[in-house]
C-alpha positions in Angstrom: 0.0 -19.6 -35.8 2.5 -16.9 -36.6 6.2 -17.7 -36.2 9.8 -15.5 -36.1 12.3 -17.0 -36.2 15.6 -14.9 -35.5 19.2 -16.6 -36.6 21.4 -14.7 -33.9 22.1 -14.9 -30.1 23.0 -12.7 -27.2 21.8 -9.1 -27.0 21.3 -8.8 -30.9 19.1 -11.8 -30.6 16.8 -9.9 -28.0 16.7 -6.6 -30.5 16.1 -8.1 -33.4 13.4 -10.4 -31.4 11.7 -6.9 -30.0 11.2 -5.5 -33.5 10.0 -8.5 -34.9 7.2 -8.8 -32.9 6.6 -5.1 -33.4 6.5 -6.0 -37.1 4.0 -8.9 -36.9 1.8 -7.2 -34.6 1.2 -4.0 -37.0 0.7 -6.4 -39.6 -2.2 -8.3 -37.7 -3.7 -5.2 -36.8 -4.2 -3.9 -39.8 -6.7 -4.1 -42.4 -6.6 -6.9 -45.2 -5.4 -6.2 -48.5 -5.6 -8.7 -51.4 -7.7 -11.1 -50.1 -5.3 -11.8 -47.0 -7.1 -13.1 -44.3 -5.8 -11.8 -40.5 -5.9 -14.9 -38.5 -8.1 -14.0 -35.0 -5.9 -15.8 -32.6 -2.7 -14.1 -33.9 -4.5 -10.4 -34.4 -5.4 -10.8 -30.2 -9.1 -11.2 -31.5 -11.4 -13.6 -30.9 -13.3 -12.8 -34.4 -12.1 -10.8 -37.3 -14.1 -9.6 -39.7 -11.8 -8.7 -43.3 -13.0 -8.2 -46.7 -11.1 -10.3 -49.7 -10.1 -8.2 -53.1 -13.3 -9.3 -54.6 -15.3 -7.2 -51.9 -16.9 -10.2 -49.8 -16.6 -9.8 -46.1 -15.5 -13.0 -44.2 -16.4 -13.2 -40.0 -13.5 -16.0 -38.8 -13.9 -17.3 -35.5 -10.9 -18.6 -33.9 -12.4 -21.7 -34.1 -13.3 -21.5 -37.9 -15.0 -19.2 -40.2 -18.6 -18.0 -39.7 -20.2 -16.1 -41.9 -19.4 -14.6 -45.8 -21.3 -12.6 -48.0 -21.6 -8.9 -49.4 -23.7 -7.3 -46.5 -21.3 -6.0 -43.9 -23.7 -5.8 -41.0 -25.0 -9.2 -41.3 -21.1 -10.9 -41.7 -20.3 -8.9 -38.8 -23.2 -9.4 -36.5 -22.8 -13.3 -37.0 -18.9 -12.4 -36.1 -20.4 -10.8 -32.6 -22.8 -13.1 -32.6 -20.1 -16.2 -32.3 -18.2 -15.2 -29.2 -19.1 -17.0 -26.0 -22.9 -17.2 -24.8 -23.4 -15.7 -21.5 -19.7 -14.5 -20.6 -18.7 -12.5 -17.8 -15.4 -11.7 -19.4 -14.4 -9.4 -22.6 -13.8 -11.2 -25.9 -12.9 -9.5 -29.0 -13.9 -8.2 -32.5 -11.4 -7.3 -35.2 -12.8 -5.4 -38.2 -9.7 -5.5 -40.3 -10.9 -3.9 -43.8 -12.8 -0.6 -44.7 -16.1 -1.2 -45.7 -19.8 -0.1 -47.2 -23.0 -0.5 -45.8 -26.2 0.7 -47.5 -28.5 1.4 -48.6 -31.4 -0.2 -46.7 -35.0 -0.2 -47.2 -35.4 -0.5 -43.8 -33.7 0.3 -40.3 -31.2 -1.9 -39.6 -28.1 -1.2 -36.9 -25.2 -3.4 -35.9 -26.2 -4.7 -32.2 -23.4 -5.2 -30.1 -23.7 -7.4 -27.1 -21.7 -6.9 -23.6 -18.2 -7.7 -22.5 -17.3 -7.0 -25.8 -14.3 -5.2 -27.3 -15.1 -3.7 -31.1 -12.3 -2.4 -32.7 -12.6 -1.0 -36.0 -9.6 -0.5 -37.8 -10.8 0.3 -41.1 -13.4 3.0 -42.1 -17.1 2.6 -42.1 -19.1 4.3 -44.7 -22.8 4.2 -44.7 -24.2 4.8 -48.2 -28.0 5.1 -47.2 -29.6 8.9 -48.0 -32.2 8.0 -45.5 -30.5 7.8 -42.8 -31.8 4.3 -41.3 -28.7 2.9 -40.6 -27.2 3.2 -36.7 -24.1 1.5 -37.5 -23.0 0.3 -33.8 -26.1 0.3 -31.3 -25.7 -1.6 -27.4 -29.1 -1.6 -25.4 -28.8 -3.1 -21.7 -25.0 -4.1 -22.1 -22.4 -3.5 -19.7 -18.5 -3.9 -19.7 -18.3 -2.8 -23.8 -14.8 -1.4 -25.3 -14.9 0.4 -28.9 -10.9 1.3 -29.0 -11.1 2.7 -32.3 -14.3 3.7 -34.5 -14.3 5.8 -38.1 -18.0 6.6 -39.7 -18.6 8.7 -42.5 -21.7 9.1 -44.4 -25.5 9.5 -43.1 -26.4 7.2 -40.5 -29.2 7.9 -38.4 -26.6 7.4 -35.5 -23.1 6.6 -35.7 -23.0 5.1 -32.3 -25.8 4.8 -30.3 -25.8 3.1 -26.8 -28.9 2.9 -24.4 -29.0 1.9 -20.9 -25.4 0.5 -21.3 -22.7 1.0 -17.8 -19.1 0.1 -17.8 -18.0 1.7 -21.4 -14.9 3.2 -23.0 -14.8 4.8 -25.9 -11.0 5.3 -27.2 -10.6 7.4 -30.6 -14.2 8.3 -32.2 -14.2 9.9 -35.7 -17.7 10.7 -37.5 -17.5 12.5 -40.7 -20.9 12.5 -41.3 -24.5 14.2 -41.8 -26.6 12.8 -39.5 -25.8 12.3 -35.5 -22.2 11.3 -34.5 -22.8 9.9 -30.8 -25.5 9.2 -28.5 -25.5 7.7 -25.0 -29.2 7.3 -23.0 -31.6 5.1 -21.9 -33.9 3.2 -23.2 -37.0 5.6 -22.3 -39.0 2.6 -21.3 -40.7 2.7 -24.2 -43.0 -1.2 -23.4 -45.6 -0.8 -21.0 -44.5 -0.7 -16.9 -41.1 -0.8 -18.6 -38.7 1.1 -16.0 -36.3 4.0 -17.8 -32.7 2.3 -17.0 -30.0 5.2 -16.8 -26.8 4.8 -18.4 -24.0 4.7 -16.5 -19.6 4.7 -15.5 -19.1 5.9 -19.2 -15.6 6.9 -20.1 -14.8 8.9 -23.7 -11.0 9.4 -24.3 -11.5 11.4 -27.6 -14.5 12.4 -30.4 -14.1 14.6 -33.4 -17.2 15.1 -35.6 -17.3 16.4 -38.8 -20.3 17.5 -40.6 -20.4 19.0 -43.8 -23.9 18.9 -44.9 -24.9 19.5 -41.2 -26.5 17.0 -39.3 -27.3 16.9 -35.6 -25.4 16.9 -32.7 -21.6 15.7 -32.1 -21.8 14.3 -28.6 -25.6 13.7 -27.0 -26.1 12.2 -23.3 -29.9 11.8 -21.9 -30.4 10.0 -18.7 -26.7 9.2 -17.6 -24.4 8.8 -14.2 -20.9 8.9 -14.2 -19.4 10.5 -17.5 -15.6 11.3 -18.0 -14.4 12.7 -21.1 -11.1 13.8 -22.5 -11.7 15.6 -25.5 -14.4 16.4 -28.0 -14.3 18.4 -31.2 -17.0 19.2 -33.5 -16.6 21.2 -37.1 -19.5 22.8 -38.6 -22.3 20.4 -37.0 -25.7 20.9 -37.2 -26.3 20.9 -33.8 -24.4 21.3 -30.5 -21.4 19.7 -30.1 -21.8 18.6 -26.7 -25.2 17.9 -26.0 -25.7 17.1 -21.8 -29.3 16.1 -20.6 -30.3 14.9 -17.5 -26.9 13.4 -17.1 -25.2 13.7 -13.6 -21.5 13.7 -12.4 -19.9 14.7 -15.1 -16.3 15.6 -15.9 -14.8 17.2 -19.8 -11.3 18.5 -20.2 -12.5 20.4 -23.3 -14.8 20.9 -26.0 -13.5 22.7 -29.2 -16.7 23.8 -32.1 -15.7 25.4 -35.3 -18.3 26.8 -37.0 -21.5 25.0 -35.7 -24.8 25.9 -37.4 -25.4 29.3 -36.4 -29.4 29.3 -36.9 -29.9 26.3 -34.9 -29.7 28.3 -31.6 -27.8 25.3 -29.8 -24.4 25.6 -29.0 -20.9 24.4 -28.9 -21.5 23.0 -25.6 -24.9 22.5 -24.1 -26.1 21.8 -20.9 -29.9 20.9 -20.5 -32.5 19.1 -18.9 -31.8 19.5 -15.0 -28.2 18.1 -15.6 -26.5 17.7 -12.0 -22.2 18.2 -11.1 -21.1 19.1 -14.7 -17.6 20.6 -14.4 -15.8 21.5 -17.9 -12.3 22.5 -18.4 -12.2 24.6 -21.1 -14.6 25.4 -23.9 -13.1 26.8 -27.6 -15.5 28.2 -30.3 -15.4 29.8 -33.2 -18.9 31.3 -34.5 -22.2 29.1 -34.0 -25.1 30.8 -32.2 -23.8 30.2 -29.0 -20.6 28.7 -27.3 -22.1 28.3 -23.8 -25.8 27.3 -23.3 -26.6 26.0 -19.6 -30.5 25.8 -19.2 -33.8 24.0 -17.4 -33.2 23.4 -14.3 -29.4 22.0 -14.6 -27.4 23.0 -11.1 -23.9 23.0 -10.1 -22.0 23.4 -12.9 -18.3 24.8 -13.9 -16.5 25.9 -16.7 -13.0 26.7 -16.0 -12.0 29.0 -19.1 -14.0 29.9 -21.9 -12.5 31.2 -25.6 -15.4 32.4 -27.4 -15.1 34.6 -30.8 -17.7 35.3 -33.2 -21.6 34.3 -31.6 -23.9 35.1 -33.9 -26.5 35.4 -30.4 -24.8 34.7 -27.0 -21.0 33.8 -26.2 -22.5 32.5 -22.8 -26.6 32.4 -21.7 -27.0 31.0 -18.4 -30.9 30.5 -18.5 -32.9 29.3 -15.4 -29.8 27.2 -14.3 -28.7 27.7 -10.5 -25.2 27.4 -8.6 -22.9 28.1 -12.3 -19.4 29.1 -12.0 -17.6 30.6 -15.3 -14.1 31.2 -14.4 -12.1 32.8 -16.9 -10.9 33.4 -20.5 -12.0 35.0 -23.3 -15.4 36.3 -25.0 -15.1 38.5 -28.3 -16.6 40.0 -30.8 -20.0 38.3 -31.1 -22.9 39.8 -32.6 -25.7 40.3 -29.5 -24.6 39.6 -26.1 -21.3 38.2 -24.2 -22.7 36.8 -21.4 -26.6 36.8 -20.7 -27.9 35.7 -17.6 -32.2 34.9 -17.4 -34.6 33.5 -16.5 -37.9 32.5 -18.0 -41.5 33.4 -17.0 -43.5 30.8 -16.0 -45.3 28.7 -19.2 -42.7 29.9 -21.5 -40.2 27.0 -21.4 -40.2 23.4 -22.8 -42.1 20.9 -19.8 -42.2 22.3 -16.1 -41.4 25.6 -14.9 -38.0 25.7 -14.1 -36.9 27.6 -11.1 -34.9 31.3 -12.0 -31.2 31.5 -12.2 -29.1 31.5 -8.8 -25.9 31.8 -7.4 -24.3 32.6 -10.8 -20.9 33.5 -10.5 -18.8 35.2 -13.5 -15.2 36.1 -12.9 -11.9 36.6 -14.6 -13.5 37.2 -18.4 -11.6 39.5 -21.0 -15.0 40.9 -22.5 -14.2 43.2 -25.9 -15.2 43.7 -29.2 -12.3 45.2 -30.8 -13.3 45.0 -34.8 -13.9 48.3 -36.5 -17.3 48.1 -36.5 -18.5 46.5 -33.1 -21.4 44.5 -33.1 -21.5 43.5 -29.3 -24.2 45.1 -27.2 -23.5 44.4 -23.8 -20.3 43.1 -22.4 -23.0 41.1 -19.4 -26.9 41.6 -19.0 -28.9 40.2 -16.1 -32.2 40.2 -16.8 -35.6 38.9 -14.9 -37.9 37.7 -13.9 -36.8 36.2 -10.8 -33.0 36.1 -11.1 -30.7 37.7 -8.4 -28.4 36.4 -5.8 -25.6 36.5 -8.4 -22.0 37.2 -8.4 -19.8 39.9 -11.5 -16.3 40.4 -10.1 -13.4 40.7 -11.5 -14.3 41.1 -15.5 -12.3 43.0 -17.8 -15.6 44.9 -19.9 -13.5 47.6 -21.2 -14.9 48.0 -24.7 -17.2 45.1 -23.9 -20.5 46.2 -25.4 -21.9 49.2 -27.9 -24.7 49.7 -25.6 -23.0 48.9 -22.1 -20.5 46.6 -20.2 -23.1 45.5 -17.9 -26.8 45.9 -16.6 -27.7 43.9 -14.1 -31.8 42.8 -13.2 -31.5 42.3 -9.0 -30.3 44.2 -6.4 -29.1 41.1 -4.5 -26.7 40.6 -7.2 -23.5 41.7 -6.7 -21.4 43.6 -9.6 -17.8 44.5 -7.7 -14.2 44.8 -9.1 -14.8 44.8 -12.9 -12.4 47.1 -15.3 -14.2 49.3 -17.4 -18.2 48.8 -16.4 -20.0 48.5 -13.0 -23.7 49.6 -12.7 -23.1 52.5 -13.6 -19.5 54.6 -14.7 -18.3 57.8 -16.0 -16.4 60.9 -14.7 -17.2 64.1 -12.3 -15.2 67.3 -11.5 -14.7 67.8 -8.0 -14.6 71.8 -7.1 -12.2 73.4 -4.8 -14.1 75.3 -2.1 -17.6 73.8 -2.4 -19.8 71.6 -0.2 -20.3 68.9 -1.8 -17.5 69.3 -4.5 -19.6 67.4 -6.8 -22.6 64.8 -6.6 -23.1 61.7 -8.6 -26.5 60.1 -9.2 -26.5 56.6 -9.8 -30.4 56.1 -10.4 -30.2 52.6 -12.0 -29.3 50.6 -8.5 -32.5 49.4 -6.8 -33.3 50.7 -3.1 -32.7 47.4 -2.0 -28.6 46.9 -2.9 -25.8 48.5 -1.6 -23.5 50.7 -4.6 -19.9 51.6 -3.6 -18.2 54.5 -5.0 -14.4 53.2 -6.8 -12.4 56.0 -8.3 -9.2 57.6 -9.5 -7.8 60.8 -10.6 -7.6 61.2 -13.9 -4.4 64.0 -14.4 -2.7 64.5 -10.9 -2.6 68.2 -10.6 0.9 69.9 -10.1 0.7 71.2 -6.6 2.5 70.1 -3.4 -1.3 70.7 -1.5 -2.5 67.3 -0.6 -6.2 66.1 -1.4 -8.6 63.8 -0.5 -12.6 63.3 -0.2 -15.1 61.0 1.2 -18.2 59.8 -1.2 -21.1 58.3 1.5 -23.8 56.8 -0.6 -27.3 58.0 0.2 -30.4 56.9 -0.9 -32.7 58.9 -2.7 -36.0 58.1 -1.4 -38.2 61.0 -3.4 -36.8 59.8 -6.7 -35.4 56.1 -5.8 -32.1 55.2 -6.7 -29.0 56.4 -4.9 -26.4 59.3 -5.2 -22.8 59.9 -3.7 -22.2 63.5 -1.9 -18.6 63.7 -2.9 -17.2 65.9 0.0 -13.2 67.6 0.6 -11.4 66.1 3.1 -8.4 68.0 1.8 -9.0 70.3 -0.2 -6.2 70.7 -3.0 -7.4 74.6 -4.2 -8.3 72.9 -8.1 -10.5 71.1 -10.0 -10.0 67.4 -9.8 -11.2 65.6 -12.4 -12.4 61.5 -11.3 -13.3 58.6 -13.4 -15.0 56.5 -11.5 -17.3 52.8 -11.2 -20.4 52.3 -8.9 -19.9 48.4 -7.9 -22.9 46.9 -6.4 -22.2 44.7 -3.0 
């Protein structure tokens, strides 16, 4: 039992009283030094696990202590361990002290049972070159609060939770080679045992450094129900955000500095028919990719994207249907801005997947402004099978060496872009002929519908007024489509046009 006692009365009494108990409870909270034992019940903990000056850890129950001895996973397992058998309510765990774990000649992982809050308030460093250490796992748990968690090293997983509902995750730190954080069933790996989703998880904030690149930041397999404040990821070996067949999703953002640019994954990644993924904004700074939704995944938006410096594809929207990019950003990569595909059939992982649909990009600054461009096309479509997609509303000027976009389908629809439609350029109309000048536009298919935008370049000076009509007709002898430009007023002089074909 802790007690303050305060020698005054009145309103000082009350102020003084205030940041006493602020005092005391830093104090308890954090970790020992000296060989100073936090006492559970007056650290709001149930169990603490500290660590004296000669390096032995110590697992005090509030009823007495449990467990002492060098190895940190065993002390603090007997510390889990000693909470109340078969509660329906929360109790909690206190690690109070930094502390070493490793190496091990075999895999070993701290198991941490439901209703349980873990709190780690020192740093957790795994020593094992291995990498069979999981230093927190949960499998079939539910109700399980980790406030606070620090790993550095080379686990196999920092955290690892399977088939687990009902979970926060507060402030999440790996500074580690190996895997940071992985949420996903348990695969039903025993015979006629059932795959049991994971489910209602909440994430409030994960960084995840890796400087001898390991895997990914953030992975998700097989879960329902997933809100996320923040994640960041330096130089990982992996993706940063890593969604499989997870469902109902919601991220604020998802910042990746420097990911592994020969990995081919990306800052975030969305795979594995994922279902209702919506993203609020996605940074990234070099990697192959910063955008990678794929394999069947559906309904999914990203509100604003700032992309600089893809070694492949700032965005690649691959055999995904009903994706929504919204805005922002993509510069200076070295292949393609923003790829839309789809694969033939046999050529991706497991079962065909079907082609991408209902793709809608709008509202991207596409440019590669460096002295020496390296970006090919500002957008590509290509096939098979993808169309019924939507380009409107893209700034592409200076978007691509070889284009600002090409699209696959004629039921995709290219409209209101600055700088690149299916196809751009200028024409001269002449004063006194019929037409005053023709454009071919060859690369839309039969099947679409091209519309003609354009402007005059230098307004003549002349008080004559001018105008013309540009009909669209399709070239049935040599396919594609041309536009008759023809004088509605005619001025008397050349009027130069730069013009975009838009494809409704």
């Amino acid at each position: 039992m802790l007690e303050i006692w305060i020698p005054c009365t009145g309103q000082r009494r009350r102020r003084h009283a205030v940041a006493a108990v602020a005092v005391a409870a830093a104090l308890l909270s954090a970790p020992a030094a000296g060989g100073q034992a936090p006492q559970p019940a007056a650290a709001g903990a149930h169990a603490v696990v500290w660590r004296d000056a000669g390096g032995t850890y110590h697992a005090d129950h509030r009823s007495g202590r449990v467990a002492s001895g060098t190895d940190f996973i065993d002390v603090t397992q007997a510390a889990l361990d000693s909470l109340t058998e078969g509660r329906d309510w929360q109790e909690r765990v206190l690690v109070s002290a930094d502390a070493e774990i490793g190496p091990a000649e075999r895999e070993r992982r701290l198991r941490l049972p439901g209703h349980t809050v873990f709190d780690v308030a020192g740093t957790l460093t795994v020593t094992d070159q291995q990498r069979r250490i999981t230093v927190v796992h949960a499998l079939n748990a539910s109700h399980i609060d980790i406030p606070r968690l620090k790993v550095r090293g080379s686990p196999r997983f920092g955290l690892h939770l399977q088939s687990v509902s009902h979970v926060h995750l507060g402030d999440i730190r790996m500074e580690v080679d190996g895997a940071g954080v992985r949420i996903d069933h348990n695969r039903g790996r025993r015979p006629g045992e059932q795959a049991v989703r994971s489910s209602d998880i909440r994430i409030d904030r994960i960084t995840v450094i890796m400087p001898g690149r390991g895997g990914h930041g953030l992975e998700t397999y097989g879960v329902d129900r997933l809100q996320i404040g923040s994640v960041t990821g330096e130089r990982t070996g992996q993706s940063v955000v890593q969604l499989n067949d997870t469902r109902d999703a919601s991220i604020a953002s998802v910042t990746g500095l420097h990911p592994d640019p020969e990995s081919g994954y990306a800052t975030l990644r969305v795979a594995n028919g994922c279902e209702r993924i919506a993203v609020g904004r996605v940074l990234a700074r070099g990697g192959a990719r910063g955008v990678f939704i794929m394999s069947g995944s559906s309904d999914v938006t990203v509100t604003s994207v700032q992309l600089t410096g893809q070694e492949r594809q700032g965005i690649l929207i691959e055999d995904a249907r009903n994706v929504q990019v919204l805005g922002g950003v993509v510069r200076n990569g070295n292949g393609v801005a923003v790829r839309v595909a789809s694969r033939r059939p046999g050529q991706g992982p497991g079962p065909d997947q079907p082609p991408s649909e209902g793709v809608a990009i709008s509202g991207l600054r596409i440019v590669d402004d460096r002295a020496q461009p390296r970006q090919q096309w500002g957008i590509l479509e290509t096939g098979p099978g993808t169309g019924y997609n939507r380009y409107t509303d893209n700034d592409l000027r200076g978007a691509g060496t070889r284009g600002g976009i090409q699209i696959h389908a004629a039921t995709s629809v290219v409209r209101d872009n600055s700088g690149g439609g299916v196809a751009a350029g200028t024409v001269v109309l002449q004063p006194g002929r019929t037409p005053a000048a023709v454009i071919e536009v060859p690369e839309v298919p039969s099947a679409a519908s091209p519309r003609l935008r354009a402007r005059v370049v230098d307004p003549p000076d002349t008080d004559a007024a001018w105008g013309w009509s540009a009909p669209a007709i399709h070239d049935r002898r040599r396919g594609g489509w041309r536009f008759e430009l023809d004088w509605t007023s005619d001025p008397g002089v050349e009027l130069e046009l730069e013009y975009v074909v838009d494809q409704n």
